[in-house]
N, CA, C and O atoms as CSV, one atom per row, in Angstrom:
chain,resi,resn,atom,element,x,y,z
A,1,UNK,N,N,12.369,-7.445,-16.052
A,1,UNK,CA,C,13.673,-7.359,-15.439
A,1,UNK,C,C,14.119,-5.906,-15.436
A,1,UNK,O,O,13.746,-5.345,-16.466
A,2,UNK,N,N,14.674,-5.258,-14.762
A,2,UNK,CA,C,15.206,-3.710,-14.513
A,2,UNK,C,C,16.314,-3.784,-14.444
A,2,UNK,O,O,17.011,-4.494,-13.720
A,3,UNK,N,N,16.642,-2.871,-15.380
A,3,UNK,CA,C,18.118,-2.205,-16.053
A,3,UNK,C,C,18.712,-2.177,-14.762
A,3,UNK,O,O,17.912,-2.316,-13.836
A,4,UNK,N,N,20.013,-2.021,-14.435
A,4,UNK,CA,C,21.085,-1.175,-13.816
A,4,UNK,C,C,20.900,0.214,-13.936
A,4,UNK,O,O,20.678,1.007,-13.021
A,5,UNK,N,N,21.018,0.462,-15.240
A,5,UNK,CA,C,20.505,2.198,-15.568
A,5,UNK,C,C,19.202,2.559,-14.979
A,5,UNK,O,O,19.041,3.684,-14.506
A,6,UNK,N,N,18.396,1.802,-14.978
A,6,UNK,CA,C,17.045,2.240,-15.030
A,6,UNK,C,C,16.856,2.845,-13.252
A,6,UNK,O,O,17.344,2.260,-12.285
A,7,UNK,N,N,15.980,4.210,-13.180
A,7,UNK,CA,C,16.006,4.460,-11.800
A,7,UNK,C,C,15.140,3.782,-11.307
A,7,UNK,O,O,14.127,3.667,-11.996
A,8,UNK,N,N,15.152,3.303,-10.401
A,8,UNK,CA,C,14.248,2.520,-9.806
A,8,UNK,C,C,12.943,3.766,-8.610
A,8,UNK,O,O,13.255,4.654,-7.817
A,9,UNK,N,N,11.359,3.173,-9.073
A,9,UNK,CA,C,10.526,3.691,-8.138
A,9,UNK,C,C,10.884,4.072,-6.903
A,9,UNK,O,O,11.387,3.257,-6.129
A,10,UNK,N,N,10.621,5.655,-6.479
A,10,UNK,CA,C,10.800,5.566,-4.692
A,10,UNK,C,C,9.940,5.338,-4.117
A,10,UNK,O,O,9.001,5.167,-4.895
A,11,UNK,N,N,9.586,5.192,-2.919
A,11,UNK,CA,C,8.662,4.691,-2.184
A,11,UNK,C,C,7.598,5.379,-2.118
A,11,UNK,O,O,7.788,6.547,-1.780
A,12,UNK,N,N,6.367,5.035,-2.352
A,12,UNK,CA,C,5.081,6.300,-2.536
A,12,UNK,C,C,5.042,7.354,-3.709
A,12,UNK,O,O,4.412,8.397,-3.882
A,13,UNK,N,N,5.898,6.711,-4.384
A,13,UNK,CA,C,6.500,7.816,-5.567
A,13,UNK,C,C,4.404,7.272,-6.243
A,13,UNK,O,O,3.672,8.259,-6.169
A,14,UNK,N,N,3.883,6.358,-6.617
A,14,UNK,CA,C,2.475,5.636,-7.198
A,14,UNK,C,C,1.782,6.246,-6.289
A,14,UNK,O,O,1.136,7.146,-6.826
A,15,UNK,N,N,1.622,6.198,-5.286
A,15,UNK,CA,C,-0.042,7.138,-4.517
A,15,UNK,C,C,0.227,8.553,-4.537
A,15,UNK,O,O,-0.760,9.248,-4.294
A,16,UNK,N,N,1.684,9.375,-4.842
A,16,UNK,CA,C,1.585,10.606,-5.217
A,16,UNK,C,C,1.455,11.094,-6.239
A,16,UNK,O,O,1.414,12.323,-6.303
A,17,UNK,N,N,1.372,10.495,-7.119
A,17,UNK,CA,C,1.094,10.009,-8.828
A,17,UNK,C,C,-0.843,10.190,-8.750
A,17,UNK,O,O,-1.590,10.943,-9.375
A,18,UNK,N,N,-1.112,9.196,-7.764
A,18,UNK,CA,C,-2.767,9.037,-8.120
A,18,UNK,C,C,-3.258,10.303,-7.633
A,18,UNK,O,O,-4.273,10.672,-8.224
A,19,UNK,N,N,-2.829,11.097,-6.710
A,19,UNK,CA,C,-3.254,11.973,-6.319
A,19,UNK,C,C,-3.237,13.511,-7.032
A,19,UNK,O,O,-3.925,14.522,-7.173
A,20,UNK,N,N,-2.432,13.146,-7.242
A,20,UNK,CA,C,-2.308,14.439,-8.668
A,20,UNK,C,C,-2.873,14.500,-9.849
A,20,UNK,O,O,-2.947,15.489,-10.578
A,21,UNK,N,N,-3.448,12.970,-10.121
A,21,UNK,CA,C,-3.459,12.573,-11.495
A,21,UNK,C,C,-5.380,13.172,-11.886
A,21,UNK,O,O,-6.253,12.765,-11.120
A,22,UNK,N,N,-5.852,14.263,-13.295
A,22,UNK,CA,C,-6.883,14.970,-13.009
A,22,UNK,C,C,-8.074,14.134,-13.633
A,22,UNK,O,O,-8.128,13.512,-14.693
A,23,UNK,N,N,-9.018,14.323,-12.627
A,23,UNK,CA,C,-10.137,13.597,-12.341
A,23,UNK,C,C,-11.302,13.862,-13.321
A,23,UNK,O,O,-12.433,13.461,-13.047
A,24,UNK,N,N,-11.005,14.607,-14.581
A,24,UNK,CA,C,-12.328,15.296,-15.152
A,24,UNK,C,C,-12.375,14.409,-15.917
A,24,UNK,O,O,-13.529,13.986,-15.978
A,25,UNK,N,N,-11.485,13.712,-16.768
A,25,UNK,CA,C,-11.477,12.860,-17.767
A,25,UNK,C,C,-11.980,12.026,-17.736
A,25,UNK,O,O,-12.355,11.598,-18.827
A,26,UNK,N,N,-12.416,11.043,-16.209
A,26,UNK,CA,C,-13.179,10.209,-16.453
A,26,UNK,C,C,-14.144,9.961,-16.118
A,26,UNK,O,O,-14.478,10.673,-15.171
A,27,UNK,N,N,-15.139,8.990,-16.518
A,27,UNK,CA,C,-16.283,8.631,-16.850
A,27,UNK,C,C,-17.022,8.483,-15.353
A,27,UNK,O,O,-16.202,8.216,-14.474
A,28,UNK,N,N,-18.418,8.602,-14.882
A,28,UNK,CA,C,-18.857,8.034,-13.622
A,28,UNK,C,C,-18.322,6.532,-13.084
A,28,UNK,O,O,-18.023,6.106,-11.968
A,29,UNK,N,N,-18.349,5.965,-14.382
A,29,UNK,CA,C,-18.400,4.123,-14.234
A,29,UNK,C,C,-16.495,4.278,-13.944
A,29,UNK,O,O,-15.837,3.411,-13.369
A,30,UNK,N,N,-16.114,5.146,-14.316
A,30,UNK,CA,C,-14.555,4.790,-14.635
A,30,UNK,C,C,-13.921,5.397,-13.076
A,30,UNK,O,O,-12.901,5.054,-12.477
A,31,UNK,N,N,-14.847,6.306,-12.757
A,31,UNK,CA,C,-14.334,6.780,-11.005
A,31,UNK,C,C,-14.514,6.154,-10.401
A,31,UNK,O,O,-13.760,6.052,-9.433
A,32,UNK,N,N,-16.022,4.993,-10.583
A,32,UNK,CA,C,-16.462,3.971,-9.595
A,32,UNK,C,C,-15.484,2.889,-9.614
A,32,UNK,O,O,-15.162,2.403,-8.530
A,33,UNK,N,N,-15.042,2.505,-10.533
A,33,UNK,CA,C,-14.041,1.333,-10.781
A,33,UNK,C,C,-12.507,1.737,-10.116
A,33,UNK,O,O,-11.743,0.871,-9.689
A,34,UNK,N,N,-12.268,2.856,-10.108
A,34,UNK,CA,C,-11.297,3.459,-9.506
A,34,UNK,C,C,-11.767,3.377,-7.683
A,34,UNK,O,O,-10.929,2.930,-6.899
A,35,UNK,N,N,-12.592,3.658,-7.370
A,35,UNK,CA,C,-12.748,3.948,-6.012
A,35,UNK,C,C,-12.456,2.404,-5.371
A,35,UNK,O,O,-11.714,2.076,-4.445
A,36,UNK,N,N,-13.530,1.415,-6.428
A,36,UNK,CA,C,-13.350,-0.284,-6.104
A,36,UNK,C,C,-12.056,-0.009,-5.834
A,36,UNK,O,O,-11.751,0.186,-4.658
A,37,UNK,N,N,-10.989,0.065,-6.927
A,37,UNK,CA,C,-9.675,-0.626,-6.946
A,37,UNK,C,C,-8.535,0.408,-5.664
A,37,UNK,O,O,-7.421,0.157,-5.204
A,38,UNK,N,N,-9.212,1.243,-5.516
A,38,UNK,CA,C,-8.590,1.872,-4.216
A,38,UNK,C,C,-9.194,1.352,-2.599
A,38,UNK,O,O,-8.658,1.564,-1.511
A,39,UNK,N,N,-10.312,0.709,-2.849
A,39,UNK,CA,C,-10.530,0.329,-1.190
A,39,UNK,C,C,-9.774,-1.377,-1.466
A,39,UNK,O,O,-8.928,-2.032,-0.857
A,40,UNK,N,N,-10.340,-1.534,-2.309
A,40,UNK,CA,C,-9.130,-3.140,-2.780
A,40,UNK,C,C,-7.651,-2.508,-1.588
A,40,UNK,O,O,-7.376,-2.739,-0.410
A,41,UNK,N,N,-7.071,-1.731,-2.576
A,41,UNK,CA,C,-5.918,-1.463,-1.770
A,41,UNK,C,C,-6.013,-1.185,-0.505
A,41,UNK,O,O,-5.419,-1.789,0.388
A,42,UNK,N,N,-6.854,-0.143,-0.348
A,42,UNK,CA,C,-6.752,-0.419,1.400
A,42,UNK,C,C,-7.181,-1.224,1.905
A,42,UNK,O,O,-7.007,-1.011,3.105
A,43,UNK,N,N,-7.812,-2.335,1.727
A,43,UNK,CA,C,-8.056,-3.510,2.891
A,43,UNK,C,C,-6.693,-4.304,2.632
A,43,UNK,O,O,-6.549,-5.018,3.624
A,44,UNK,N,N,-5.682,-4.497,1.795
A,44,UNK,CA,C,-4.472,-4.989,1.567
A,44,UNK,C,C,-3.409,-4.437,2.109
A,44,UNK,O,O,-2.391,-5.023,2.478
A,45,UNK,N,N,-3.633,-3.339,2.157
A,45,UNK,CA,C,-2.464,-2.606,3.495
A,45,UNK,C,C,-2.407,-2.843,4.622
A,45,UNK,O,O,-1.493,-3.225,5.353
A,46,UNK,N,N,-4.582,-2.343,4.948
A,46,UNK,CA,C,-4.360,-2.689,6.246
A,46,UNK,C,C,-4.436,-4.167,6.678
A,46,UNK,O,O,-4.808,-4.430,7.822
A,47,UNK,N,N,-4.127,-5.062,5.882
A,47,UNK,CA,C,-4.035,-5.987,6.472
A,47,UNK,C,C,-2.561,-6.758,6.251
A,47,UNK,O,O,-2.171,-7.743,6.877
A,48,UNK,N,N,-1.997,-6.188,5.409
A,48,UNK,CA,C,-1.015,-6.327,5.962
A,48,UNK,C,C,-0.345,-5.058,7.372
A,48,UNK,O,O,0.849,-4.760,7.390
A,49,UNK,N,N,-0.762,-4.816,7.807
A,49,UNK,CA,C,-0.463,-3.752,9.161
A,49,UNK,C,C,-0.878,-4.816,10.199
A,49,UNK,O,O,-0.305,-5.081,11.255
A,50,UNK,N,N,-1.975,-5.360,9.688
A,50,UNK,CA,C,-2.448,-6.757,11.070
A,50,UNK,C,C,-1.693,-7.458,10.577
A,50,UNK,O,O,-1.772,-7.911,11.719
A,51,UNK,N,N,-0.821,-8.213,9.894
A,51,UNK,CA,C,0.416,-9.376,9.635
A,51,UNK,C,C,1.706,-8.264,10.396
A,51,UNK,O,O,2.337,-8.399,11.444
A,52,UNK,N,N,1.723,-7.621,9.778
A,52,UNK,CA,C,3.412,-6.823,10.833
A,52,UNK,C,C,2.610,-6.926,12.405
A,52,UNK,O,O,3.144,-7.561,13.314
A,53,UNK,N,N,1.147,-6.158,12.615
A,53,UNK,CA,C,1.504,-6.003,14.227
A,53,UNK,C,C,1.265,-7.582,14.960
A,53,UNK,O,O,1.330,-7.735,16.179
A,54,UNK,N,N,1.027,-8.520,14.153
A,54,UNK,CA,C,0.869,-10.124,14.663
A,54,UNK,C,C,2.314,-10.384,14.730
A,54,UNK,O,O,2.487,-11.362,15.457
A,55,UNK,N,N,3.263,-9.990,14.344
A,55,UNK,CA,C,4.528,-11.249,13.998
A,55,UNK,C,C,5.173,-10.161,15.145
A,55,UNK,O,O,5.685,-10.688,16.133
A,56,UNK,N,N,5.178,-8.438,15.056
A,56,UNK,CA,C,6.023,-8.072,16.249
A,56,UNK,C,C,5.226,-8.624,17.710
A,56,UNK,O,O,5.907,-9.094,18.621
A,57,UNK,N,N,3.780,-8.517,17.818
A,57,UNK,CA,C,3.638,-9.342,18.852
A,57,UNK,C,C,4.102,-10.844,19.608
A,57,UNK,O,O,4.081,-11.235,20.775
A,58,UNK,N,N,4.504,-11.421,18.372
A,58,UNK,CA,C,5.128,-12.550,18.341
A,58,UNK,C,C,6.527,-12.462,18.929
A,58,UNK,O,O,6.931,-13.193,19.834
A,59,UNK,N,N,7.352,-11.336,18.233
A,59,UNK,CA,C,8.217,-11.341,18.771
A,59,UNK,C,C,8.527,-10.636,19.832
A,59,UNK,O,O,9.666,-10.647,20.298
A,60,UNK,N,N,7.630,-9.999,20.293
A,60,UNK,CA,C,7.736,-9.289,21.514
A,60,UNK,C,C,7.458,-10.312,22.649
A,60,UNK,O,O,8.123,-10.321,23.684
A,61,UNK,N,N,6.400,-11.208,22.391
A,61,UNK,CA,C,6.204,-12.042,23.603
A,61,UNK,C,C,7.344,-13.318,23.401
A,61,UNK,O,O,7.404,-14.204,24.254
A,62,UNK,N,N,7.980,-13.325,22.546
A,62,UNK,CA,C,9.063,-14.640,22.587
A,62,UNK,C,C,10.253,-13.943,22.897
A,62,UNK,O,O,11.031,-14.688,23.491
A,63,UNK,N,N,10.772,-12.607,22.697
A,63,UNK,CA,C,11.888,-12.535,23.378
A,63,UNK,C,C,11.251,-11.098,24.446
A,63,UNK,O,O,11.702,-9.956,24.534
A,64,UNK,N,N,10.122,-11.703,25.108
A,64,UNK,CA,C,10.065,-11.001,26.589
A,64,UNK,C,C,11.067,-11.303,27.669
A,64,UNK,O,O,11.263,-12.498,27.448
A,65,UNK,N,N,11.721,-11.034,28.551
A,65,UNK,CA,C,12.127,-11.082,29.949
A,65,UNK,C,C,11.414,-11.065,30.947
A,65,UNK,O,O,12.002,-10.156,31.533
A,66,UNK,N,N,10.744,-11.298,31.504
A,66,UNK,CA,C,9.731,-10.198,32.434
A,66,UNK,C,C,10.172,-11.850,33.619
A,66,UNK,O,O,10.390,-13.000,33.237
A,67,UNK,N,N,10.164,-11.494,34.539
A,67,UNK,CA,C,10.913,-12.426,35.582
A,67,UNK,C,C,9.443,-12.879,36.308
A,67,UNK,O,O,9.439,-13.661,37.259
């Protein structure tokens, strides 16, 4: 549960975090497990990008006009 006080995450505030965050420390196995858990994420983005551009298509063809 999150405080009132507490600031809340900004948006992308976590992938500008990973990107900064230094890479010597870890292990071969521990970059590979990292790379997994980053294409994880991108097939979850982009698919949610195919759920947004399905539903505006949706709504583009249900409130079309076109005579």
């Amino acid at each position: 549960m999150f405080e009132d006080l507490d600031p809340r995450p900004r948006r992308g505030e976590a992938l500008t975090m990973i990107g900064r965050e230094d890479l010597d420390a870890y292990s071969i196995e521990d970059l590979e497990e990292r790379i997994q858990a980053l294409d994880h994420e991108i097939q979850r983005t982009r698919a949610a990008i195919e759920a947004k551009k399905a539903k505006k298509s949706a709504a583009d063809s249900l409130f079309s006009f076109r005579s």
